[in-house]
N, C-alpha and C positions, 0 to 999 in steps of 0.2 A: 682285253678289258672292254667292257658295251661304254658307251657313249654313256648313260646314266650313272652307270660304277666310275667313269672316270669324271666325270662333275662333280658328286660327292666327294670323291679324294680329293679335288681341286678345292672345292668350299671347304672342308675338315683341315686340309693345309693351309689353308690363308689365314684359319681363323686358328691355327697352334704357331702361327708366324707372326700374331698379330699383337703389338706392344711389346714380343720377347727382347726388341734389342739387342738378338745378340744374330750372328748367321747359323743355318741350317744344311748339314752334309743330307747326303742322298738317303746316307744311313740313318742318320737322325729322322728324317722322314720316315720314312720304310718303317723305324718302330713304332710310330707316334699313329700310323694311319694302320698300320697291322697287314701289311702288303708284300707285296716279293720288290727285293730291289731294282729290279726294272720299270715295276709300273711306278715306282715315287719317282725315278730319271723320267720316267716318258709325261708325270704330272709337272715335275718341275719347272721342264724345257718347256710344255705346254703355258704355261703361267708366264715363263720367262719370254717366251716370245709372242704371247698376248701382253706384255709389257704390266705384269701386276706383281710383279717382285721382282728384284736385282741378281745379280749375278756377277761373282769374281771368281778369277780363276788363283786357285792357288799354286803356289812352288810346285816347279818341276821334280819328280823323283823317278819321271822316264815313264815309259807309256802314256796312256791314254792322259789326257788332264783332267784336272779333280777341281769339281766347283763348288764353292757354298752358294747358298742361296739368304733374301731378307726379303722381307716385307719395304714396297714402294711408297719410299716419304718423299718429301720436298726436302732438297739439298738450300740449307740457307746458309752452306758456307763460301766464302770465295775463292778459298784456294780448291786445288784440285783432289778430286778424290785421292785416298793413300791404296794400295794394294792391298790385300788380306794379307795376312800372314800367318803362322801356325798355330797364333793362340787364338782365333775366333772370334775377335771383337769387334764393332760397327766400326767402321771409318767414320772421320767427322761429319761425313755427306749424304751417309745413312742412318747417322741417327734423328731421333725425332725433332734435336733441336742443338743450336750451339749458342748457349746464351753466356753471354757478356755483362759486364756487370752494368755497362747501361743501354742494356739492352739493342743495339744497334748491330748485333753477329760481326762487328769486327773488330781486330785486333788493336792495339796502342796506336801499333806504326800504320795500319791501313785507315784509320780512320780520317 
């Protein structure tokens, strides 16, 4: 992939990652950008270690491990991130916000 084809994949995936809310497999890339599944791994990883999206690893089901990917928010919760798990929803720490009802991000007992 030329250095210009792989910028474009990088800006077209930040900007289909961008408010989705929810995480993104390899695969889900791959159709969204119209690419072979290597280059959406090689744009991911690239993203992911320019530090412009997240990264969890999901359950082991033996070889290689399998990551989703999210758009990079500001974590305003205090507990710690939760793991992915199989159904693909944000952790509290990825999503855009953890609002309280007075507004202060924390719980009964933590406040």
């Amino acid at each position: 992939m030329a250095p210009k084809q792989r910028s474009q994949f990088a800006e077209k995936a930040l900007k289909v990652m961008a408010g989705s809310d929810r995480l993104w497999t390899v695969e889900d890339i791959e159709r969204e950008l119209g690419c072979t599944e290597r280059h959406a791994y090689r744009v991911l990883k690239g993203l992911f270690v320019e530090d412009k999206i997240t990264r969890q690893t999901l359950a082991s089901t033996g070889g290689r491990p399998k990551y989703v990917y999210a758009e990079k928010t500001f974590c305003t919760s205090l507990t710690h991130p939760h793991r992915a798990t199989k159904s693909l929803t944000l952790s509290p720490c990825l999503s855009k916000s953890n609002p309280t009802s007075d507004g202060s991000g924390l719980k009964g007992n933590e406040r």
